[in-house]
N, C-alpha and C positions, 0 to 999 in steps of 0.2 A: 230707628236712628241710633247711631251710635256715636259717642265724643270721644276723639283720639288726643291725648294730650302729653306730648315727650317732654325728658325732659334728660339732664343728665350731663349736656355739651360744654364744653370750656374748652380751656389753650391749656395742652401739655408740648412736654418738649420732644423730637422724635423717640421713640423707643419705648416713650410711656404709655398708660394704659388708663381709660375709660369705660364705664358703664353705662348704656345709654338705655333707659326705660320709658315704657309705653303704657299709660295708663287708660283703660277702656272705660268707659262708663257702663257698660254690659256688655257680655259674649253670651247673646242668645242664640246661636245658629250652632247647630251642629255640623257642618261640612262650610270647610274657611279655609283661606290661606291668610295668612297673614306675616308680614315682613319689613326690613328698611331697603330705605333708596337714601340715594346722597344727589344732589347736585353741586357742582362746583362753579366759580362764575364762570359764563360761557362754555361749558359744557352740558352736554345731554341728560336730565336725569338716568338716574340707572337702579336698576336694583342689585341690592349687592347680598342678601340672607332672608331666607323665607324658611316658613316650619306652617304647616297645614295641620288639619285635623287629626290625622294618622300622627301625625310625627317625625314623616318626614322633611326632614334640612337639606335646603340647597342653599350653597354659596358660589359669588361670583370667584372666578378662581384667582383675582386679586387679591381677596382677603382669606380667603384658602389656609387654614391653620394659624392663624390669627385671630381672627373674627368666631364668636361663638352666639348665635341663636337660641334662648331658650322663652319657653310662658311658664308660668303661674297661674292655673286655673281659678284657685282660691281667691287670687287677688288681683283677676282681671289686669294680669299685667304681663308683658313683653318685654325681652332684653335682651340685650345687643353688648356682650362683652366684648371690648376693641382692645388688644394687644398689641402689642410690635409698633405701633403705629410710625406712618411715615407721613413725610410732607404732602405726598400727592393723596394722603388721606382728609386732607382740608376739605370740607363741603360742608353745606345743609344738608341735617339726616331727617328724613320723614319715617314716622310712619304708616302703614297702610293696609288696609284691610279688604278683601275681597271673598264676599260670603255666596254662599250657596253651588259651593262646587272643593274638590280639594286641589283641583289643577292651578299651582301656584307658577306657572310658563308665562310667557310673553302674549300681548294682544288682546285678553280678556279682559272685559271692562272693571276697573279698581273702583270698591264702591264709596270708601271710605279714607281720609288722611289727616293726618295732626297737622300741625301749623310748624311743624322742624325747631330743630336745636342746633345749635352751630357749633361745629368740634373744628378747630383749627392747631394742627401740626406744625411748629416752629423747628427748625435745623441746628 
């Protein structure tokens, strides 16, 4: 079992910038993806940055040169640098863990998630 616990979320104003971290209780698997989702009220969760095992980063091409993905092996921990930020960047950010494979795609069952942090974008 693993504890996911974010943290990092507040009100900036548009344009400003956030760090949002993921702290693991352990990363014992060697083949992971792990990443953030946001929901916003009344919309879909989404995933919007992932980084696997390899090292491989995908992002949603909304936050596409903005948004930067990184871990910390040392320190079992995940981060989600948020620049540029904009209003429709408002949401709950979770994050989430999915072990034993590096296929960080759509449909394959997520085994793991934090309880979110709330980053809200003001104009």
């Amino acid at each position: 079992q693993v504890q996911l616990v974010e943290s990092g979320g507040g009100s900036v104003q548009a344009g400003g910038s956030l760090r949002l971290s993921c702290a693991a209780s352990t990363y014992t698997y060697s083949t992971f993806c792990i990443g953030w989702f946001r929901q916003a009220p009344g919309k879909e969760r989404e995933g919007i940055a992932t980084i696997n095992n390899l090292g491989t980063t995908v992002y949603k091409d909304s936050v596409k040169g903005r948004f930067t993905i990184s871990r910390d092996n040392a320190k079992n921990a995940l981060y989600l640098q948020m620049n540029s930020l904009k209003p429709e960047d408002t949401a709950m950010y979770y994050c989430a863990l999915r072990v034993g494979t590096w296929y960080c795609g759509g449909e394959a069952k997520i085994n793991y998630w934090g309880q979110g942090t709330q980053v809200t974008v003001s104009s």
